[in-house]
C-alpha positions as semicolon CSV with decimal commas, in nm:
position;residue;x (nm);y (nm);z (nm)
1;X;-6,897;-2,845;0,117
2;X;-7,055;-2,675;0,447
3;X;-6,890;-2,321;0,526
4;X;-6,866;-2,449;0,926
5;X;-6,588;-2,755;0,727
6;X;-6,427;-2,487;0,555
7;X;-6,383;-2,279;0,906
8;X;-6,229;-2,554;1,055
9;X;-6,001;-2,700;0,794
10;X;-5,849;-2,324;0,782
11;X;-5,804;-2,324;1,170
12;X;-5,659;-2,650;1,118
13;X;-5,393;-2,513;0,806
14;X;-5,332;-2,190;1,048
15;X;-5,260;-2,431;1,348
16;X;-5,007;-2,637;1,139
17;X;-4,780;-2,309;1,015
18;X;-4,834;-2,169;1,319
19;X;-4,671;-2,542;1,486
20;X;-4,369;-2,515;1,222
21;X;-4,286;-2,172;1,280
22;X;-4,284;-2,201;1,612
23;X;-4,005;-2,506;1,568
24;X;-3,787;-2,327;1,286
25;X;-3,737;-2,021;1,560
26;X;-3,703;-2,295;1,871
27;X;-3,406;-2,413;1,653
28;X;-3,264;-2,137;1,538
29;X;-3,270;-2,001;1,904
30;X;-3,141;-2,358;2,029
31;X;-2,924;-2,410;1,732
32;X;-2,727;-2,076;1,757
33;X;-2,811;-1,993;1,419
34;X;-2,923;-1,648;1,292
35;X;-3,103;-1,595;0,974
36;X;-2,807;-1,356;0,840
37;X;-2,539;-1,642;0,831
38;X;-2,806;-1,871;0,668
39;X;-2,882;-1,572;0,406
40;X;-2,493;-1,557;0,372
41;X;-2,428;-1,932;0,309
42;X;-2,709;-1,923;0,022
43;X;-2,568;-1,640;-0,137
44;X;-2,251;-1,770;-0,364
45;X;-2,024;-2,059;-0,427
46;X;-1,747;-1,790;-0,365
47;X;-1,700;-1,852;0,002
48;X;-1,720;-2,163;0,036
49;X;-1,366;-2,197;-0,126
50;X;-1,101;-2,375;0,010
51;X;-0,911;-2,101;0,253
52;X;-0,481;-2,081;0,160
53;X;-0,274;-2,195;0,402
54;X;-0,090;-1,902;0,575
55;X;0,274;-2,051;0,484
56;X;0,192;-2,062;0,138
57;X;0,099;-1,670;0,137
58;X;0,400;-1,590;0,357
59;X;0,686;-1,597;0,105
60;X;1,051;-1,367;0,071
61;X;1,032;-1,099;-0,191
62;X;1,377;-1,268;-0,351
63;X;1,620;-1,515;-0,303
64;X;1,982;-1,420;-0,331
65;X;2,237;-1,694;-0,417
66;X;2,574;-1,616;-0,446
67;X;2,835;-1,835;-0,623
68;X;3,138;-1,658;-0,430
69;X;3,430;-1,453;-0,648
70;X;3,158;-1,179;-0,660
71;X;2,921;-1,434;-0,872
72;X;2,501;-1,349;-0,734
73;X;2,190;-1,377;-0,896
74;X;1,856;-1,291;-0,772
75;X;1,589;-1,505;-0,774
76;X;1,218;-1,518;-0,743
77;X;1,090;-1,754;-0,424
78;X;0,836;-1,963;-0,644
79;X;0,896;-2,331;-0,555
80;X;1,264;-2,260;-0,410
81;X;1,154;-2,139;-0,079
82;X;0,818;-2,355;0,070
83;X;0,671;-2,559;-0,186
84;X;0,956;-2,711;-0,375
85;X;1,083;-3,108;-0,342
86;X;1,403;-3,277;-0,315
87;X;1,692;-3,015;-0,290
88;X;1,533;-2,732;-0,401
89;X;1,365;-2,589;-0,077
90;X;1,472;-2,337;0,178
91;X;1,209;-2,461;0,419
92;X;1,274;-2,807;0,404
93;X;1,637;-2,766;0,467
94;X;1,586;-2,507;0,730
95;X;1,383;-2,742;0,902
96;X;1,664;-2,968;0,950
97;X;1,926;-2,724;1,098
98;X;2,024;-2,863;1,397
99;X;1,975;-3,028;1,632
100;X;1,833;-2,670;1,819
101;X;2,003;-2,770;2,158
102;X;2,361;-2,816;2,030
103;X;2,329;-2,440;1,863
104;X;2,494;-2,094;1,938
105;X;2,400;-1,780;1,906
106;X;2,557;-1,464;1,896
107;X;2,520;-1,141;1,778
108;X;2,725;-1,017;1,511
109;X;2,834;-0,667;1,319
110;X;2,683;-0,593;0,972
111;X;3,090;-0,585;0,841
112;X;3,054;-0,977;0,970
113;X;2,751;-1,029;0,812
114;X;2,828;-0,858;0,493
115;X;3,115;-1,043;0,479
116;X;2,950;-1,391;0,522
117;X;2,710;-1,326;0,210
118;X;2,969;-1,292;0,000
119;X;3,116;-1,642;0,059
120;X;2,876;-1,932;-0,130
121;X;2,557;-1,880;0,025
122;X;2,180;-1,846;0,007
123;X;1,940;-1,577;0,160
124;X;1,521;-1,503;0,171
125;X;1,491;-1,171;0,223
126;X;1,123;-1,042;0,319
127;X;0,943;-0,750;0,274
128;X;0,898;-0,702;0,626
129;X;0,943;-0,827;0,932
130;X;0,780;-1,117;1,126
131;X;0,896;-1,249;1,499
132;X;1,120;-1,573;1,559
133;X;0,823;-1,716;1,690
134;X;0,579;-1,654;1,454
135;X;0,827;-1,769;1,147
136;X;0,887;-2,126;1,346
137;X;0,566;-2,160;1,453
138;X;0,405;-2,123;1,069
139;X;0,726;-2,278;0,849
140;X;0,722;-2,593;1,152
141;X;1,087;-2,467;1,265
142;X;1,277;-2,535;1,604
143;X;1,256;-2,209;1,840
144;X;1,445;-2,326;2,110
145;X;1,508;-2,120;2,438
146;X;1,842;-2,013;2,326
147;X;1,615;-1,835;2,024
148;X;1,492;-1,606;2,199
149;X;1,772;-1,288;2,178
150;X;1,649;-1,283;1,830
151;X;1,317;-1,098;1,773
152;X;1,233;-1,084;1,415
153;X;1,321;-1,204;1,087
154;X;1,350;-0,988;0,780
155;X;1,609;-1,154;0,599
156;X;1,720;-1,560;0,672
157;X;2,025;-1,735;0,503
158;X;2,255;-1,998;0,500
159;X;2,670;-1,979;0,438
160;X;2,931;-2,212;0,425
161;X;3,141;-1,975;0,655
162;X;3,254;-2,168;0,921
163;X;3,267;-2,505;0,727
164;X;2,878;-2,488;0,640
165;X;2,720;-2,543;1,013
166;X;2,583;-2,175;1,042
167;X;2,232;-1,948;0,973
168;X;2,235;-1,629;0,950
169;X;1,954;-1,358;1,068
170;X;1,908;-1,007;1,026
171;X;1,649;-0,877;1,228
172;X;1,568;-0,518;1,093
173;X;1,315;-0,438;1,345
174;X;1,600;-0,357;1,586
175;X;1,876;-0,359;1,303
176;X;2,066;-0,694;1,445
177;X;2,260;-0,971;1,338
178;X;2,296;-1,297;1,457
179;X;2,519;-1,611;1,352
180;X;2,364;-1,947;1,455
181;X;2,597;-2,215;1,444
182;X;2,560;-2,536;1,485
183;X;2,722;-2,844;1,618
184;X;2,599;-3,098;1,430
185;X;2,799;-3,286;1,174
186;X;2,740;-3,590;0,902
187;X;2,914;-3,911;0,874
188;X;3,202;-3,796;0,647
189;X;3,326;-3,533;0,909
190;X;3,216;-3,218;0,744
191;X;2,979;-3,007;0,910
192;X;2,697;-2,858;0,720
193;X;2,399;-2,839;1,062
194;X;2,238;-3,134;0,945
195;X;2,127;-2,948;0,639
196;X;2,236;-3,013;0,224
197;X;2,194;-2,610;0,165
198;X;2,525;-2,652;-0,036
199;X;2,349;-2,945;-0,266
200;X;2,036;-2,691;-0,292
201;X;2,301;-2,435;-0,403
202;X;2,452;-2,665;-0,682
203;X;2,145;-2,695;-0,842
204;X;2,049;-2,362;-0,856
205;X;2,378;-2,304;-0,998
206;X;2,347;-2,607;-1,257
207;X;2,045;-2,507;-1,426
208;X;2,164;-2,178;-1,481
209;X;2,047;-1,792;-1,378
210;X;2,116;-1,434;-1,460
211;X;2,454;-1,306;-1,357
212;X;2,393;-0,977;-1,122
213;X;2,667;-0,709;-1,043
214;X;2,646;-0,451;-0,729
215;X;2,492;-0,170;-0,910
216;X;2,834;0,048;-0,851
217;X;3,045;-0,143;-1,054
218;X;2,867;-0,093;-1,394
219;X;2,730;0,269;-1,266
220;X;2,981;0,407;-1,213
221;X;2,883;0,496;-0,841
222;X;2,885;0,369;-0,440
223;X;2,616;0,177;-0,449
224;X;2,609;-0,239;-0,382
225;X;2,234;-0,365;-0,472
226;X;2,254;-0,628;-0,753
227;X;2,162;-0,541;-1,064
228;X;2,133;-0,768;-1,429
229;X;2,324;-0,704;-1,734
230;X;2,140;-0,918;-1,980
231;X;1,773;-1,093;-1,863
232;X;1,540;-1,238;-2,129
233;X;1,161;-1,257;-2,068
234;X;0,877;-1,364;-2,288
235;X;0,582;-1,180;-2,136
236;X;0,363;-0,903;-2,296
237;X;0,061;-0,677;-2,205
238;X;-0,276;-0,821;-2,224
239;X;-0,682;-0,666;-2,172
240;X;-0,831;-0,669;-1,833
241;X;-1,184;-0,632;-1,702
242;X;-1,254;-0,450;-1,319
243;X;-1,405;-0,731;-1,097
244;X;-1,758;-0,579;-1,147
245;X;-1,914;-0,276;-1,258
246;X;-2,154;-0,038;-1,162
247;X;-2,428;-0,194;-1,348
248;X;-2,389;-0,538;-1,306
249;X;-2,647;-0,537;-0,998
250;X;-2,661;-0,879;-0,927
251;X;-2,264;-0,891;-0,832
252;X;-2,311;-0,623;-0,687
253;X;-2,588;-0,755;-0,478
254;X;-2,368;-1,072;-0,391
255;X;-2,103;-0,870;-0,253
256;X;-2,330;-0,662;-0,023
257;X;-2,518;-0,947;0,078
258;X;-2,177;-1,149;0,222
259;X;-2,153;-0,884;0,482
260;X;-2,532;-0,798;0,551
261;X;-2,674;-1,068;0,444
262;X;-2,941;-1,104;0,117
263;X;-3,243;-0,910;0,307
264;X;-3,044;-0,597;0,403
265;X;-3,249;-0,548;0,703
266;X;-3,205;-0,205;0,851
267;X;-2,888;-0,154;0,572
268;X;-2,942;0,257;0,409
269;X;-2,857;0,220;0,088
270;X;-2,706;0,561;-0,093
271;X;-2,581;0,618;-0,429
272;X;-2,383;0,959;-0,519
273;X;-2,352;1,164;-0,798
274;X;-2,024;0,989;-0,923
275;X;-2,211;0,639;-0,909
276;X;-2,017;0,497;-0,589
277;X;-2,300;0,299;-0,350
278;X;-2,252;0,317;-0,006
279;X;-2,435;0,076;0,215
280;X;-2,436;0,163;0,586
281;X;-2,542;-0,015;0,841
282;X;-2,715;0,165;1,156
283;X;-2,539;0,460;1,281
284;X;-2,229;0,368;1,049
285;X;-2,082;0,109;1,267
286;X;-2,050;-0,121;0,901
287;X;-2,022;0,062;0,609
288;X;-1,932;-0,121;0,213
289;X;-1,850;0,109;-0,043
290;X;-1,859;0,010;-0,384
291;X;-1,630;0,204;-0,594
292;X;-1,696;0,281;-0,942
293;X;-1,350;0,176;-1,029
294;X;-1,434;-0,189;-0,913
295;X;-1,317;-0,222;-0,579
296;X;-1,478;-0,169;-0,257
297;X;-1,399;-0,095;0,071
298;X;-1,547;-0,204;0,413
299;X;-1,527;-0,015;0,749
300;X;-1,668;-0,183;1,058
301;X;-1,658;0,021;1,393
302;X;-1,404;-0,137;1,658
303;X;-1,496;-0,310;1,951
304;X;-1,243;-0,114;2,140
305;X;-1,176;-0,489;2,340
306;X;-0,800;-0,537;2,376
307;X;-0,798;-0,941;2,256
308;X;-0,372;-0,977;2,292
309;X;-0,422;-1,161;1,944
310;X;-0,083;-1,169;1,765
311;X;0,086;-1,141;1,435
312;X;-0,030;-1,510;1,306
313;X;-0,386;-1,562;1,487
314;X;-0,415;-1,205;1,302
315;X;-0,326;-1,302;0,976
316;X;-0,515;-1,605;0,967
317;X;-0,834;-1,392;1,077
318;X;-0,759;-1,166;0,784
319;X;-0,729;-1,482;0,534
320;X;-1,045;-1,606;0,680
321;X;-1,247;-1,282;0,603
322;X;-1,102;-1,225;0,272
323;X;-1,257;-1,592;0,146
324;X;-1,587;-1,534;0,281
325;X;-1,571;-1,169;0,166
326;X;-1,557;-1,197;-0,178
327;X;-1,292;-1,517;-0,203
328;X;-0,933;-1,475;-0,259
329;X;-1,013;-1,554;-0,653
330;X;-1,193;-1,249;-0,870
331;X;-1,615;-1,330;-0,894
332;X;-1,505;-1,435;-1,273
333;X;-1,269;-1,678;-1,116
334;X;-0,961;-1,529;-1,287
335;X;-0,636;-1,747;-1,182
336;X;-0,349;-1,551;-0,991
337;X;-0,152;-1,672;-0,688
338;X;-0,203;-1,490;-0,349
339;X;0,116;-1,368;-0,121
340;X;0,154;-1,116;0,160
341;X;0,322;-0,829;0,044
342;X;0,389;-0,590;0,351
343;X;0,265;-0,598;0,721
344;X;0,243;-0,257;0,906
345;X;0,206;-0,296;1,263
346;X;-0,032;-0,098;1,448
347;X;-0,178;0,111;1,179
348;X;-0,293;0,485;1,316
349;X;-0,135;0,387;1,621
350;X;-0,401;0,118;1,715
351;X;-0,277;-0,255;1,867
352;X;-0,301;-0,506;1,572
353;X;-0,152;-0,528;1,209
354;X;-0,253;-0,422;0,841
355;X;-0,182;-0,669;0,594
356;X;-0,134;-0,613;0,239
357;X;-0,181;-0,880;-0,031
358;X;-0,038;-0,884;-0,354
359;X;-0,114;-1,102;-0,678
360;X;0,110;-1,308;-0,892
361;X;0,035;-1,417;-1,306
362;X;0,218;-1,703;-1,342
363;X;0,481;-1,621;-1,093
364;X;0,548;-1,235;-1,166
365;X;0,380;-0,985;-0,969
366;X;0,099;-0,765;-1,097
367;X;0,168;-0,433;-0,877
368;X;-0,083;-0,137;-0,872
369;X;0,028;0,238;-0,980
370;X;-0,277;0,364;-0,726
371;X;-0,313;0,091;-0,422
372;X;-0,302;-0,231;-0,339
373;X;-0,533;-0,553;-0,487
374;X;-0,593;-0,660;-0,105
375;X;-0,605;-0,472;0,239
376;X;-0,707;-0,580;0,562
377;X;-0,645;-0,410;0,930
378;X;-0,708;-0,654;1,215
379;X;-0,711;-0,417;1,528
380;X;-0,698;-0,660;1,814
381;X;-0,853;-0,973;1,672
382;X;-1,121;-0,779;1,448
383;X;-1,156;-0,694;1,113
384;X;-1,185;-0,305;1,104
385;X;-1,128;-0,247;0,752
386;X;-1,097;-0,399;0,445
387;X;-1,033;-0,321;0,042
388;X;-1,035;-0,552;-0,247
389;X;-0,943;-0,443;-0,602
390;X;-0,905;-0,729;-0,818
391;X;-0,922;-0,791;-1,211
392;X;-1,054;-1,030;-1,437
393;X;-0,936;-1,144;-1,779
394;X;-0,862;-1,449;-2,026
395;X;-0,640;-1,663;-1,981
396;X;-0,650;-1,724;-2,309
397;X;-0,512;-1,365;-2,407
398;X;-0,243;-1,390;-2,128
399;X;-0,114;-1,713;-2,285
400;X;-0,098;-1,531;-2,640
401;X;0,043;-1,160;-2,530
402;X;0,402;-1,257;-2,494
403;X;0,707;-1,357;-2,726
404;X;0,657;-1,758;-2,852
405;X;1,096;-1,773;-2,716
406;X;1,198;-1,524;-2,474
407;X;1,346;-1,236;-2,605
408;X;1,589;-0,981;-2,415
409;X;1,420;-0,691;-2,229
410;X;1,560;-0,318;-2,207
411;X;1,888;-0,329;-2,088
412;X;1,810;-0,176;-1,735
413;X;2,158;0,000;-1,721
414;X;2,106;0,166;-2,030
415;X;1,744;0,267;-1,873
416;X;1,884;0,465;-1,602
417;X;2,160;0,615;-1,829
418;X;1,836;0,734;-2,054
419;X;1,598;0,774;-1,808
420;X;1,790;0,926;-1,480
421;X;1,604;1,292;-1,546
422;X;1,280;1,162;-1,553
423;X;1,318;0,897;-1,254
424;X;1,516;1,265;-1,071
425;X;1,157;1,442;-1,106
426;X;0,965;1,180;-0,965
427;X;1,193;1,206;-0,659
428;X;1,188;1,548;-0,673
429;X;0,788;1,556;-0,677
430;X;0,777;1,284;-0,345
431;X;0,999;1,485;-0,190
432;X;1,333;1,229;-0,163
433;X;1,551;1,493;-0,335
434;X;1,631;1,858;-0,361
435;X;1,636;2,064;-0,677
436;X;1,908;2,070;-0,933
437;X;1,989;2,190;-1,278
438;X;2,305;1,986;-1,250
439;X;2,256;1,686;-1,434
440;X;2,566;1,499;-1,347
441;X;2,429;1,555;-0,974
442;X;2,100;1,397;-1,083
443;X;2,268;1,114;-1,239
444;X;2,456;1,024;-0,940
445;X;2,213;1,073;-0,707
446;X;1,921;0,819;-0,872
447;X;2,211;0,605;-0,930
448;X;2,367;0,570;-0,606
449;X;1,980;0,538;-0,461
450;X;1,867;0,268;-0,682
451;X;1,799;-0,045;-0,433
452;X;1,562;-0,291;-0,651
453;X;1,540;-0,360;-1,001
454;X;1,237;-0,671;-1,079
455;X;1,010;-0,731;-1,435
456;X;0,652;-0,722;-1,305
457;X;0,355;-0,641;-1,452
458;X;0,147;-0,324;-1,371
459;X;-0,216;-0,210;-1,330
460;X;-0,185;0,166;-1,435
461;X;-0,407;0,468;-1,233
462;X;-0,580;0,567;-1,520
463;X;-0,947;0,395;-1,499
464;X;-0,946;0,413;-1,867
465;X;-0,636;0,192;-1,924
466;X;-0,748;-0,159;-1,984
467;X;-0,450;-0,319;-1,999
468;X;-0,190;-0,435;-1,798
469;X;0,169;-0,361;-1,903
470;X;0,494;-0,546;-1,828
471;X;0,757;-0,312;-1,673
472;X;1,123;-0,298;-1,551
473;X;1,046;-0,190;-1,147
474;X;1,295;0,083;-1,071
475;X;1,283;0,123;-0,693
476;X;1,452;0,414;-0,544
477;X;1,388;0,485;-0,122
478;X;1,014;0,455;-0,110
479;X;0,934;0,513;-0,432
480;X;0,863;0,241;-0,771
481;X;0,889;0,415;-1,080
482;X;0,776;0,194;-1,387
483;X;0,920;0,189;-1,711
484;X;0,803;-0,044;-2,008
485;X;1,011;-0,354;-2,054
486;X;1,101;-0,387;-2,388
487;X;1,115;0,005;-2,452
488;X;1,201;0,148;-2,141
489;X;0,939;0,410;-2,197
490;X;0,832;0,558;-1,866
491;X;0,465;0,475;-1,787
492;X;0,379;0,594;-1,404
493;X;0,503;0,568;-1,040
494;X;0,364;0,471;-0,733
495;X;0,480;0,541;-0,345
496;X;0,536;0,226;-0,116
C-alpha cells in the first residue's frame, strides 16, 4: 500500500472521531446531561432502588390502648397504624372520621384530656411533632378550615367519650388540646364519626397483649407512665459486620463516586493518621468523610437561597438523597425496615429540618449507644449534611440467636429495684440530678422520672463489640440507659 493511501485513510479515521465527538457533546449540551450524573448512574445497582413512600417511614413510637377500669397496654405501630387491613388500622379509620364539615373543635384542659384516655380508647403517640397539614396531607386525611386552630400533632387518638363521635389531639409544640367531635352517626343510632375504632379496639383486645400499670402503683411512687409486669420475648444477640471497611476500596470507591462521580475530577483526596479519608471537593464546599468505624458523613456548603420548602417537600428531599446516596438498604443488602425517628426543626438556628432515621429487625428497633444509623439536615430545600451508619449481618444468625418459644425477660420492676444506683450515676454524670449519698432519695428520684420502658436491640460504642445485644430501654428525661434483657446487666447509655 502507497504511504499518500495511508495519509488519507488516517485523515479520514481522524475526521470520523472527530464527527462523533463533536455529536456526543452537541447532545449532552442539548440533552441537559452532564458526564457526572452519567458516571453516577453507571456506578451501582444501589440507587436505582425503589424510593419508600414517606407515610410508610412516618409512624408513632407506640400505640396505647386502654381497656377502661385502669386496663392499658402498649403497643408497637407495626401493621396497626398505616399498613394494616380490615379493622386493624388507625389510618384507615381515621380517614373516615367525619364528615369534616359537620365537626367541632375546641380546645380542651390536659385534666379533660387525661380524663378521656382513661375511658376505652386508642392513641399514636409520635416522637415529635408534625403540622395538621402536613399529617393530612401525607396519611390522605380531611383538613378542613375549621382545622386550622390546631397546629401540630404529637399524639392522635380516638375515645368513646361522648358516645364514640370524638378525636382527640395534643399538640405539644404549643402544649394544647383539642376534642374534635363529630356529628355523624350510623344507621342503628349510635354515634361513633363514621369510624369502627371501637371494632379495631375489640380485636386488639381479643388476641390478647401485655397488661401495663402507671409506673406509681407498683413503685411505690407519683409517677403515671405504663409500665409491664410480665412480657415474654424470644429474641437474642447476634454478630454484625460495619457497612464497609477501610480496606475494602472498591466500596469505598462506590460510595465516593455517588456524590462526585467515578472520575473524581478536581476531588483532593486525604487520608489521616487514624485511617479516616476525607474527600473534598474545591475549596470545601462538598466534603465525604469516610469513617473508620463504617459510616461516613457528607457536608455540602449552603446555598444560602431561602426556598420556603416545608416539613414534607423536606422530608421527601431527604428520602430522595438517602437512596441515591448509598440506598436506604446496607451495600450487603442486609434487611431492616426504615422509620423516622425524631425531626428537629431548624438545626443551629438555620430555616429547614434535621431528620433522623432509625432501623427496625423484624419490628424492634436497633438503637445506637453513640449516634444515629441515618441523619440528614435539609436547610431550605438542600441537603447540607448527611451521616449514614449502617450494619450488615446474616439473616441466617438473626433467625437462630433467639429462644425457639418465647421466654420471659427481666422483670423490669425488679430492674430498677436492682439497678436504681447505677441508672442514679448516669443521671448524675448528664447532669439531670444532684448528688446524694441517700439512697432512698436515689430510689425515688429514678423512679418517679422513669417515662419509657421498650425491648430493643442495641449497637454498643465500643468499635470492638461485634454484636448487637437485646436490652430493656430504661428512659429517664433525655437520657436511655440500656440494660440486658434477660439479665438486667447494665451495658451503656446514650443521650437523646
Amino acid at each position: 500500500m502507497s504511504k499518500p493511501n495511508m495519509i488519507e485513510k488516517a485523515k479520514n479515521l481522524s475526521l470520523v472521531v472527530l464527527f462523533l465527538s463533536t455529536v456526543l457533546l452537541l447532545y449532552f449540551f442539548w440533552g441537559n446531561i452532564s458526564f457526572g450524573s452519567l458516571a453516577i448512574k453507571t456506578l451501582s445497582d444501589q440507587s436505582a432502588q425503589d424510593v419508600p413512600a414517606v407515610a410508610g417511614l412516618i409512624e408513632p413510637e407506640q400505640i396505647f390502648v386502654s381497656f377502661g377500669s385502669d386496663n392499658y397496654t402498649l403497643l408497637p405501630p407495626d401493621k396497626l397504624w398505616y399498613n394494616g387491613s380490615g379493622n386493624v388500622c388507625f389510618i384507615k379509620e381515621l380517614r373516615k372520621f367525619g364528615p369534616a364539615e359537620n365537626t367541632l373543635v375546641r380546645e380542651i384542659d390536659e385534666k379533660t384530656y387525661q380524663q378521656v384516655r382513661k375511658i376505652r380508647s386508642i392513641w399514636a403517640e409520635f416522637g415529635y411533632d408534625m403540622s395538621l397539614k402536613d399529617f393530612c396531607s401525607i396519611f390522605g386525611v380531611d383538613n378542613p378550615q375549621n382545622y386550622n386552630a390546631i397546629e401540630s400533632v404529637t399524639t392522635i387518638g380516638y375515645s368513646t367519650a361522648d358516645k364514640g363521635n370524638s378525636i382527640f389531639i395534643y399538640d405539644g409544640k404549643n402544649e394544647k388540646y383539642y376534642w374534635l367531635q363529630s356529628g355523624d352517626s350510623d344507621n342503628s343510632g349510635s354515634t361513633y364519626g363514621g369510624t369502627d375504632f371501637p371494632g379495631f379496639i375489640d380485636s386488639i383486645e381479643e388476641k390478647g397483649y401485655d397488661s401495663y400499670y402507671p409506673a406509681g402503683s407498683v413503685l411505690g411512687v407519683t409517677n403515671g407512665a405504663l409500665m409491664p409486669v410480665d412480657v415474654s420475648s424470644g429474641i437474642g444477640s447476634f454478630a454484625f459486620n460495619q457497612e464497609f471497611y477501610l480496606y475494602q476500596t472498591e466500596k469505598i470507591n462506590t460510595i465516593a463516586g455517588q456524590f462526585f462521580g467515578s472520575n473524581f475530577d478536581f476531588v483532593r483526596k486525604i487520608t489521616e493518621e487514624s485511617g479516616t479519608i476525607i474527600y473534598m471537593y474545591g475549596y470545601g464546599q462538598n466534603v465525604l468523610i469516610v469513617n473508620t468505624d463504617g459510616s461516613i458523613e457528607y457536608k455540602e456548603e449552603s446555598a444560602g437561597e431561602d426556598s420556603g420548602t416545608g416539613f414534607s417537600d423536606s422530608l421527601q428531599t431527604a428520602v430522595n438523597f438517602v437512596a441515591d446516596h448509598g440506598s436506604w438498604e446496607s451495600l450487603g443488602e442486609t434487611k431492616m425496615t426504615p422509620y423516622l425517628k425524631t425531626v428537629t426543626v431548624d438545626p443551629g438556628k438555620k430555616k429547614g429540618y434535621r431528620f433522623t432515621f432509625g432501623m427496625k429487625i423484624h419490628g424492634t428497633p436497633l438503637l445506637y449507644e453513640d449516634g444515629n444509623a441515618i441523619s440528614v439536615d435539609v436547610i431550605d430545600g438542600q441537603v447540607t449534611y448527611y451521616k449514614r451508619n449502617l450494619i450488615e449481618f446474616d439473616q441466617r444468625d438473626l433467625d437462630t440467636s433467639g429462644s425457639d418459644d418465647s421466654e420471659s425477660v427481666f422483670s423490669p420492676v425488679n430492674l430498677i429495684a436492682q439497678n436504681f444506683k447505677y441508672i442514679y450515676d448516669v443521671l448524675l454524670a448528664e447532669g439531670e440530678v444532684t448528688a446524694t449519698a441517700d439512697q432512698a432519695v436515689m430510689f425515688e428520684e429514678v423512679a418517679s422520672k422513669v417515662n419509657k420502658l421498650q425491648i430493643a436491640y442495641v449497637k454498643q460504642k465500643d468499635t470492638e463489640i461485634n454484636e448487637i445485644q437485646p436490652v430493656w430501654v430504661v428512659s429517664v428525661n433525655d437520657v436511655d440507659v440500656y440494660f440486658d434483657l434477660y439479665s438486667a446487666e447494665p451495658i451503656g447509655h446514650s443521650q437523646k
